[in-house]
Backbone as ProteinMPNN parsed JSONL, in Angstrom:
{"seq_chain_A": "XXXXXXXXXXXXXXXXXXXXXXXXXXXXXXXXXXXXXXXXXXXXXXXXXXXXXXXXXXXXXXXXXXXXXXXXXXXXXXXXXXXXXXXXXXXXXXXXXXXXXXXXXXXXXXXXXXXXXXXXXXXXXXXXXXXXXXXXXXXX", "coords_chain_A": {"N_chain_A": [[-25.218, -1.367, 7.26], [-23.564, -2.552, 4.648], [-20.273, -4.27, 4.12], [-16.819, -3.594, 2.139], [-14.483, -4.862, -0.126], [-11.951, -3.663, -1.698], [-9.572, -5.32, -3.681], [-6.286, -5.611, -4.339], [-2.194, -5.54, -5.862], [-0.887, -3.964, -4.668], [-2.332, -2.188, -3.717], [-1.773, 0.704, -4.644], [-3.177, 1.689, -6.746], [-5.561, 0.642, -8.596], [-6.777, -0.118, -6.721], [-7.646, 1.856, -4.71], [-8.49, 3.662, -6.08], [-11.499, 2.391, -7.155], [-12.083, 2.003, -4.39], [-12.407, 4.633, -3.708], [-14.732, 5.411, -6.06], [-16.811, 3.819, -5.151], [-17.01, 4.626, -2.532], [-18.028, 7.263, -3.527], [-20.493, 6.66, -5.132], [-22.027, 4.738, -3.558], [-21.557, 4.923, -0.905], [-23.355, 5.193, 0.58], [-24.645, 2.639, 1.474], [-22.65, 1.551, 1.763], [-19.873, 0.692, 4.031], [-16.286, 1.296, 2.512], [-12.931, -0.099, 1.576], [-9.778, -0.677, 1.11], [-6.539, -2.542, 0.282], [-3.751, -4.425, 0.173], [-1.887, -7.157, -1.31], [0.642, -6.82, -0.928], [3.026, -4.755, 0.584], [2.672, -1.621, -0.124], [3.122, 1.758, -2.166], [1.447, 5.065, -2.313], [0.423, 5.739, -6.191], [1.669, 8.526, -7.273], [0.678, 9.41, -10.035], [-1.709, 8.579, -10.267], [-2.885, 9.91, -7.861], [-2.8, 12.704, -8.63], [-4.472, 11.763, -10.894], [-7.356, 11.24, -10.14], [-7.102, 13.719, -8.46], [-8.184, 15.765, -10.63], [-10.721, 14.638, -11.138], [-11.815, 15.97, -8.579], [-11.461, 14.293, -6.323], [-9.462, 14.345, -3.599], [-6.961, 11.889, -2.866], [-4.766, 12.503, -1.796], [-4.107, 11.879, 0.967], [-4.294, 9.15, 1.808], [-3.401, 5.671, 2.629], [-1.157, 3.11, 1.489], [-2.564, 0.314, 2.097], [-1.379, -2.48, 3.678], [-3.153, -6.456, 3.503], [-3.309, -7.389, 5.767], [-3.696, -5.831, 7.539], [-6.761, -5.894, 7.385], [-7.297, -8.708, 8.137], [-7.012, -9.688, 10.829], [-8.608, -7.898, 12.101], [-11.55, -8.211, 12.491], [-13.563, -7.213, 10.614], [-16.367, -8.072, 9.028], [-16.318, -8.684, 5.956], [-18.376, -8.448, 3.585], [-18.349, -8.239, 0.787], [-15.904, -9.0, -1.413], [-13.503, -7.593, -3.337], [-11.583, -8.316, -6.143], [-9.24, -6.206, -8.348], [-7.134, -6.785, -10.43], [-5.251, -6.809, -13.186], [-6.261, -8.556, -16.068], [-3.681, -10.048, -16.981], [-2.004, -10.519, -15.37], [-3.505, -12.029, -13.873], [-2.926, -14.626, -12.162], [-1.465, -13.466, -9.992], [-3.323, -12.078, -9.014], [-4.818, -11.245, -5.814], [-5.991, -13.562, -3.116], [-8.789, -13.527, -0.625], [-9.241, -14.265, 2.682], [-12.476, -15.105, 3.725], [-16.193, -15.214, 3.963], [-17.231, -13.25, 2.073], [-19.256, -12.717, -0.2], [-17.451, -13.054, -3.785], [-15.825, -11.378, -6.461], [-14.648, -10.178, -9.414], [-13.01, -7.589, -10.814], [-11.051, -6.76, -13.332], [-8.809, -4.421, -14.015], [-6.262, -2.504, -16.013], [-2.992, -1.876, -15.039], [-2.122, 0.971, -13.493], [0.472, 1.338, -12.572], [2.478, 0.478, -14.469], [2.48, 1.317, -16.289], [4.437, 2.84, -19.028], [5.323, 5.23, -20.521], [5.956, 8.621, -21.352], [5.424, 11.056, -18.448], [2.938, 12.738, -18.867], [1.784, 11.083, -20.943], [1.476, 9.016, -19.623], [-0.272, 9.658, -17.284], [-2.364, 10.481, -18.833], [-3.542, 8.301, -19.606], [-3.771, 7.021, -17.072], [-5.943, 8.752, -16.802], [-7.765, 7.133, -18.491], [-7.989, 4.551, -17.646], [-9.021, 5.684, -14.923], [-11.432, 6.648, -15.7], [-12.325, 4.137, -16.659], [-13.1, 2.832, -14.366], [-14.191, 4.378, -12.412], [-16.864, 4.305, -14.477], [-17.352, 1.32, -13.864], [-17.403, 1.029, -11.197], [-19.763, 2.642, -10.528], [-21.569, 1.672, -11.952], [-22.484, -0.82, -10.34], [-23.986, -3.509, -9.393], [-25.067, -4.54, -6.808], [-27.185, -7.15, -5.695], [-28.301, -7.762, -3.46], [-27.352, -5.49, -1.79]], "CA_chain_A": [[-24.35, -1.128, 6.109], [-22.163, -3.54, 3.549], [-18.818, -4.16, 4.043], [-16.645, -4.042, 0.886], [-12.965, -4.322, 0.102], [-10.899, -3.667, -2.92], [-8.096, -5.595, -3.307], [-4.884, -5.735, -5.736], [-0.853, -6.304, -5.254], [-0.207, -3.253, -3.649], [-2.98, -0.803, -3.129], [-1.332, 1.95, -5.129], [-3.726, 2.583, -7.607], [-6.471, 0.541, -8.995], [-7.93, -0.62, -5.616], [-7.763, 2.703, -4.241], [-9.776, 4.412, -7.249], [-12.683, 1.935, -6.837], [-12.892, 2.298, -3.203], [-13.133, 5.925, -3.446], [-15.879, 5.339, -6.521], [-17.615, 3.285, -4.25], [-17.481, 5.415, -1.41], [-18.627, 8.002, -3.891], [-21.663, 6.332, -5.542], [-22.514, 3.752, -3.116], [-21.378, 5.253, 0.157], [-24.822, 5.72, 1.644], [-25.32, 1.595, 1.864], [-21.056, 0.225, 1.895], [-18.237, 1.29, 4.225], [-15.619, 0.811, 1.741], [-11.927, -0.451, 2.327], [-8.921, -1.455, 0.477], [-5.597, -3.535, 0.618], [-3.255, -5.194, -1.245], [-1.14, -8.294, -0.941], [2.35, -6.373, -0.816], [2.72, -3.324, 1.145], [2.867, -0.502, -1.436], [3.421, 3.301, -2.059], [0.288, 5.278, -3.662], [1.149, 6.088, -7.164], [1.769, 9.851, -7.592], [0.107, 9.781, -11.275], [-3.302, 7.998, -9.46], [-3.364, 11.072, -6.966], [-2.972, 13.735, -10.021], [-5.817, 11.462, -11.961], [-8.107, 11.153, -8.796], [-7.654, 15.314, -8.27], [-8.374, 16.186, -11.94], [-11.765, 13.977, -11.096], [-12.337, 16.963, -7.836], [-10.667, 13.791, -5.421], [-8.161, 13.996, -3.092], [-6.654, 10.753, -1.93], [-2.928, 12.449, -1.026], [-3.783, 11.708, 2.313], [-4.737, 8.031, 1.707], [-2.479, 4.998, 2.737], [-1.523, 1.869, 0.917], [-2.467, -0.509, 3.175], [-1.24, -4.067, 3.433], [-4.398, -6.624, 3.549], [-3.299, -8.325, 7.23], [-4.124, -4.371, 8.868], [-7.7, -6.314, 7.912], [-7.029, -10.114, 8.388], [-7.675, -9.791, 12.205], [-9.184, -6.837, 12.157], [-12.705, -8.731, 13.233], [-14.423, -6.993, 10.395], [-16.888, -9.557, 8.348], [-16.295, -8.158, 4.433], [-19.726, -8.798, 2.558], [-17.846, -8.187, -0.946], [-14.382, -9.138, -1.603], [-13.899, -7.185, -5.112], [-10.724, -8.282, -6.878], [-9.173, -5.464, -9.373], [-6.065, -6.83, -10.97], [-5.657, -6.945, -14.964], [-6.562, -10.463, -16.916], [-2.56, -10.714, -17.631], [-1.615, -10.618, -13.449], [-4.359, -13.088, -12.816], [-2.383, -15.321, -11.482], [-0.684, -13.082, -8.714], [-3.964, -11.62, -8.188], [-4.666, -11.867, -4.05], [-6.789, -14.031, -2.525], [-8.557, -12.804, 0.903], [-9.886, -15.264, 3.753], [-13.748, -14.604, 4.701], [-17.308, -15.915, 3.321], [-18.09, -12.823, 1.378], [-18.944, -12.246, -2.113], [-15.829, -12.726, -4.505], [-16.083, -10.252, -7.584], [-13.215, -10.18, -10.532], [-13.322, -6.393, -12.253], [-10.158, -6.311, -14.247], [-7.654, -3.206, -14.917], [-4.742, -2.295, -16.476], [-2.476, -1.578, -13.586], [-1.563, 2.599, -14.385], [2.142, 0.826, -12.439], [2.784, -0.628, -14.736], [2.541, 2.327, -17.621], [5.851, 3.012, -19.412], [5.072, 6.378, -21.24], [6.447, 10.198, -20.782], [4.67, 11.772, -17.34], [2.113, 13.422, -19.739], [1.456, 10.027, -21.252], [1.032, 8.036, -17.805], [-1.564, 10.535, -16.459], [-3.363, 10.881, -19.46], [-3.787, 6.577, -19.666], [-4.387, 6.531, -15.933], [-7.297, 9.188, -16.448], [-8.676, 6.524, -18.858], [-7.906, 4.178, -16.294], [-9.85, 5.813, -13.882], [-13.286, 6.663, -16.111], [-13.072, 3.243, -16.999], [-12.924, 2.204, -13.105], [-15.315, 5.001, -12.33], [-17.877, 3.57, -14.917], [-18.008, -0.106, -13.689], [-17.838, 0.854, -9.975], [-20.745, 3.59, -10.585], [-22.284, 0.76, -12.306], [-21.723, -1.698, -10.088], [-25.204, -3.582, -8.749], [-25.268, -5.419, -5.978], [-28.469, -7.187, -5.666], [-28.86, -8.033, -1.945], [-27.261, -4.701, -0.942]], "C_chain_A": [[-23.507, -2.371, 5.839], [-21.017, -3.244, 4.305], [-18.082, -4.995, 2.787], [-15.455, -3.912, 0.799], [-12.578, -4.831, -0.862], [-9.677, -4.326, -2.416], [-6.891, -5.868, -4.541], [-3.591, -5.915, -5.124], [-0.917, -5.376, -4.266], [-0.909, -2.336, -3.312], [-2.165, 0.353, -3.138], [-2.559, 2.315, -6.201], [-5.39, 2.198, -7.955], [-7.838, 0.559, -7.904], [-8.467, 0.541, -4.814], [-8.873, 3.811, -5.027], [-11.162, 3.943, -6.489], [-12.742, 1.856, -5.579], [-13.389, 3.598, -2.646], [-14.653, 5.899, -4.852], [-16.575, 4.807, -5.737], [-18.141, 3.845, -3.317], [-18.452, 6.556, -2.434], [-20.376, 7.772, -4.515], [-22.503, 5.422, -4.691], [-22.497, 3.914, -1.67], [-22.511, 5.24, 1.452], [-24.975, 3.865, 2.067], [-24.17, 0.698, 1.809], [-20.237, 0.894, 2.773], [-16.883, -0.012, 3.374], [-14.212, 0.664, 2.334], [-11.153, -0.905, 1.132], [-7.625, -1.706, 0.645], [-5.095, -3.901, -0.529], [-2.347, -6.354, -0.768], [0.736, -8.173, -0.283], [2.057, -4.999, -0.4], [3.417, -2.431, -0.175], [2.78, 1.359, -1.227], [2.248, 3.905, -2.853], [1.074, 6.113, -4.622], [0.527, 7.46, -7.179], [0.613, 10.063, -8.877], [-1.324, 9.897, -10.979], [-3.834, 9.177, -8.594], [-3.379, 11.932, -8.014], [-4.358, 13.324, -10.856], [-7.078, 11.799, -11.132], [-8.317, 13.206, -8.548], [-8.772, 15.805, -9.681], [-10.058, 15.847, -11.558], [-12.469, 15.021, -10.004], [-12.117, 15.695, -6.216], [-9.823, 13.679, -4.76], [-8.008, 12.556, -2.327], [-5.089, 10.711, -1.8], [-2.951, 12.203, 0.115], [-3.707, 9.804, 2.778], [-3.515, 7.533, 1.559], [-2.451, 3.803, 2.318], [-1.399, 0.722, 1.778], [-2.431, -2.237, 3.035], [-2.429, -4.966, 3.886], [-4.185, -7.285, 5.113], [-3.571, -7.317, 7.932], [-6.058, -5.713, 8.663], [-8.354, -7.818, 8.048], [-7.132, -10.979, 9.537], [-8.484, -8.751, 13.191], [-11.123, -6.559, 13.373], [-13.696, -7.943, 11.878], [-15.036, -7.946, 9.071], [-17.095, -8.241, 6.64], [-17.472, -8.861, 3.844], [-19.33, -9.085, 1.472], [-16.594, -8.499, -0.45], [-14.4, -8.827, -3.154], [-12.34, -7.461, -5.277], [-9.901, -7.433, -7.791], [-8.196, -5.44, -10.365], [-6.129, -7.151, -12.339], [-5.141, -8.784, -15.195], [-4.826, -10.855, -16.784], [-1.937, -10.831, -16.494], [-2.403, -12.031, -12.93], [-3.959, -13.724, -11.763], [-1.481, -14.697, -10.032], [-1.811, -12.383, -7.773], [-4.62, -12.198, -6.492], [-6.177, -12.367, -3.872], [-6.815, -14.147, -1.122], [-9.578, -13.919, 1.162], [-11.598, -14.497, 3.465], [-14.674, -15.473, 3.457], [-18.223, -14.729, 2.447], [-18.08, -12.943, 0.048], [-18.058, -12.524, -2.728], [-16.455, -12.415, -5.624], [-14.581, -10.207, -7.942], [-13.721, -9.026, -11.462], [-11.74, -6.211, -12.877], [-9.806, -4.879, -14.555], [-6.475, -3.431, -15.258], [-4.258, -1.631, -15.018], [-1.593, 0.232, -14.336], [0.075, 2.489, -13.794], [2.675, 0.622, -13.626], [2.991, 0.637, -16.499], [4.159, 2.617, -17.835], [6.293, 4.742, -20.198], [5.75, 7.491, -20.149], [5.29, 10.074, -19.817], [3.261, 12.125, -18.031], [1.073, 11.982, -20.113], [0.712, 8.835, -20.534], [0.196, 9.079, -17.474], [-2.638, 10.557, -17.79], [-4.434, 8.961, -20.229], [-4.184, 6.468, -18.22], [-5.746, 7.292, -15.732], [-8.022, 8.351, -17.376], [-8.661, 5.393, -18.145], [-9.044, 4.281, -15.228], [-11.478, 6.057, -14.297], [-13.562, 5.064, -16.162], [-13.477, 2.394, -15.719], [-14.281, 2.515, -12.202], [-16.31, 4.569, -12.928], [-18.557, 2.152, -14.523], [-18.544, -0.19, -12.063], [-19.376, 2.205, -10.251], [-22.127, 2.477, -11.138], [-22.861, -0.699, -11.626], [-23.514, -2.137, -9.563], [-25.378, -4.917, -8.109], [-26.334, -5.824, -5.035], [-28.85, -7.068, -4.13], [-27.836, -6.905, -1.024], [-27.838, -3.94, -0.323]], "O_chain_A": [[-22.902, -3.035, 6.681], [-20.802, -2.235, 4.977], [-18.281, -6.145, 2.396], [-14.954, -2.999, 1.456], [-12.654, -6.027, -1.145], [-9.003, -4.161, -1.399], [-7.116, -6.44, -5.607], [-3.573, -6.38, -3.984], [-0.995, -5.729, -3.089], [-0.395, -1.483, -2.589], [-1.826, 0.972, -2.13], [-2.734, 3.525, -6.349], [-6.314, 2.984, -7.75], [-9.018, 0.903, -7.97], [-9.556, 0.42, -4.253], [-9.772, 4.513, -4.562], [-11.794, 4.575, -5.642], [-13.895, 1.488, -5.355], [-14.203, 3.843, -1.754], [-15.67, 6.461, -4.444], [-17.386, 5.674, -5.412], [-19.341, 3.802, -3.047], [-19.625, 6.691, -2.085], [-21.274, 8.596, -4.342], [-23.679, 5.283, -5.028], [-23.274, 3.209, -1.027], [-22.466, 5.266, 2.682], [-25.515, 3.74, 3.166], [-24.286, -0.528, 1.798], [-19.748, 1.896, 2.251], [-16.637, -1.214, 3.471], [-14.039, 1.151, 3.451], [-11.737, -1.465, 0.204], [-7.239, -0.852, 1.443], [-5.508, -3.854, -1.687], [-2.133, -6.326, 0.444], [1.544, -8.866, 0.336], [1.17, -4.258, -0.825], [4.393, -2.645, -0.894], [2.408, 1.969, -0.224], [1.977, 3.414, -3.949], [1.984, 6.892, -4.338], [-0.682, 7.681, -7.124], [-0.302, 10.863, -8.679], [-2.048, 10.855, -11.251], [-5.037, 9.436, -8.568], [-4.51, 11.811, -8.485], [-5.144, 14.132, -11.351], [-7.805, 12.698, -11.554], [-9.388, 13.811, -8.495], [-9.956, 16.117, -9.561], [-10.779, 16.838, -11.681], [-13.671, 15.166, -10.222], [-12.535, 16.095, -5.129], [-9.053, 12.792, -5.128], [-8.737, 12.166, -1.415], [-4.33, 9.745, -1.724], [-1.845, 12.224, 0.656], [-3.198, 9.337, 3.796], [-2.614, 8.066, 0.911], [-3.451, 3.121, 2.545], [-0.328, 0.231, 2.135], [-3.22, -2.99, 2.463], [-3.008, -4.396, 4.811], [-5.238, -7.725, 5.574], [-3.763, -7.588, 9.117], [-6.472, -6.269, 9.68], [-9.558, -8.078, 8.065], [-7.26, -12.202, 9.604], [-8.822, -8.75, 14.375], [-11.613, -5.758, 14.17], [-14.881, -8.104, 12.169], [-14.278, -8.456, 8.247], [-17.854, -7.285, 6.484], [-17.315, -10.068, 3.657], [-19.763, -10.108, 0.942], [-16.228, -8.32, 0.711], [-15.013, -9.457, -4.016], [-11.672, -6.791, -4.489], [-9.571, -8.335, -8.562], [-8.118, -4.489, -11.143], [-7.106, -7.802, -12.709], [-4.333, -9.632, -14.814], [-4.618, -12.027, -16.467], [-0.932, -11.509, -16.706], [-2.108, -12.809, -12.022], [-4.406, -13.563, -10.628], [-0.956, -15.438, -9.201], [-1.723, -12.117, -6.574], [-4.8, -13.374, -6.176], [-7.21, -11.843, -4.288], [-5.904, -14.52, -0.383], [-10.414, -14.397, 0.396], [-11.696, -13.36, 3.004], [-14.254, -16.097, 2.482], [-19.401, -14.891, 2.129], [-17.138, -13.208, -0.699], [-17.162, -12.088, -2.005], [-17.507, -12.975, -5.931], [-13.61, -10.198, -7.186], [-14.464, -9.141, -12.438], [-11.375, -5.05, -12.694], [-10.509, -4.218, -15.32], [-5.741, -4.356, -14.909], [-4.945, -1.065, -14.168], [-0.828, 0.441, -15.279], [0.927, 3.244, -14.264], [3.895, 0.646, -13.464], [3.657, 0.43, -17.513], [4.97, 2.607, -16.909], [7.43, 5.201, -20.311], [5.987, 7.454, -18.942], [4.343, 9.317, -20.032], [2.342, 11.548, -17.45], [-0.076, 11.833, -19.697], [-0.222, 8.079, -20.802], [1.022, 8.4, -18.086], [-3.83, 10.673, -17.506], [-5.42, 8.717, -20.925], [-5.114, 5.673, -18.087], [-6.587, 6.915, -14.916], [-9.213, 8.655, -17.3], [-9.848, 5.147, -17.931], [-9.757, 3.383, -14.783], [-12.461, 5.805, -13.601], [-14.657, 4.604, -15.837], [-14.116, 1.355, -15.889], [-15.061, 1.768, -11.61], [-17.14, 4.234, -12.083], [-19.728, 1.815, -14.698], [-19.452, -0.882, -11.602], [-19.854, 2.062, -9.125], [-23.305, 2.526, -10.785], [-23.532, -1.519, -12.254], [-24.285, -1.198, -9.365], [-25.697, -6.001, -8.598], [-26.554, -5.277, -3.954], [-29.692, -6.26, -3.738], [-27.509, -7.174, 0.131], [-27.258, -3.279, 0.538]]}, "name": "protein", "num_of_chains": 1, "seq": "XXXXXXXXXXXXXXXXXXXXXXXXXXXXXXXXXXXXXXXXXXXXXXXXXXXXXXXXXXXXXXXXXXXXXXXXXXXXXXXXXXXXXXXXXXXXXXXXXXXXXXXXXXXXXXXXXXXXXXXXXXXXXXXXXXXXXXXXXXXX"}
């Protein structure tokens, strides 16, 4: 099996989606993993979008990327997920695998009523769901 790891600032939302799409569509040939550059809290709205989908990830922790920095495990993929207008803060991880840039809107980063923020992070998450469902990685 692959080894693959989402990564963004804080592993609250985006990176955590696509490593459960991943696990979900791709699971049989990646153990998936994700991290973020700044230790972070998972966003409440992301667990509400993620159920709605028949996902739970309330148990899931946002994990800072140095838990896998000496970890010993050799990452095949390094997938990127931070939006075009972050670029520049997006994290860059040590190792010789893969590097992959999928772009989101960060659902942090939403300003809208409760109602409003969940109903932008469930487009958020199809559109996260679609690219990782899509995702084709030739020499996996």
């Amino acid at each position: 099996m692959k080894n693959i790891i989402f990564i963004c600032i804080h592993n609250s939302a985006r990176s955590q989606m696509a490593e459960e799409y991943m696990r979900k569509y791709h699971g049989d040939k990646f153990n998936c993993y994700s991290a973020g550059i700044e230790q972070g809290k998972l966003n409440p709205t992301v667990i509400e979008a993620m159920r709605l989908d028949g996902i739970d990830i309330s148990s899931n922790k946002a994990e800072n990327v140095d838990v896998y920095l000496n970890s010993g495990i050799e990452f095949d993929y390094i997938v990127t997920v931070c939006d075009e207008s972050n670029a520049e803060k997006c994290p860059v991880f040590p190792g010789n695998g893969k590097r992959i840039h999928i772009g989101f809107e960060d659902p942090s980063a939403l300003n809208g009523s409760c109602v409003q923020n969940l109903l932008s992070t469930v487009l958020i998450r199809k559109e996260i769901e679609k690219k990782i469902k899509n995702l084709n990685l030739i020499d996996a």
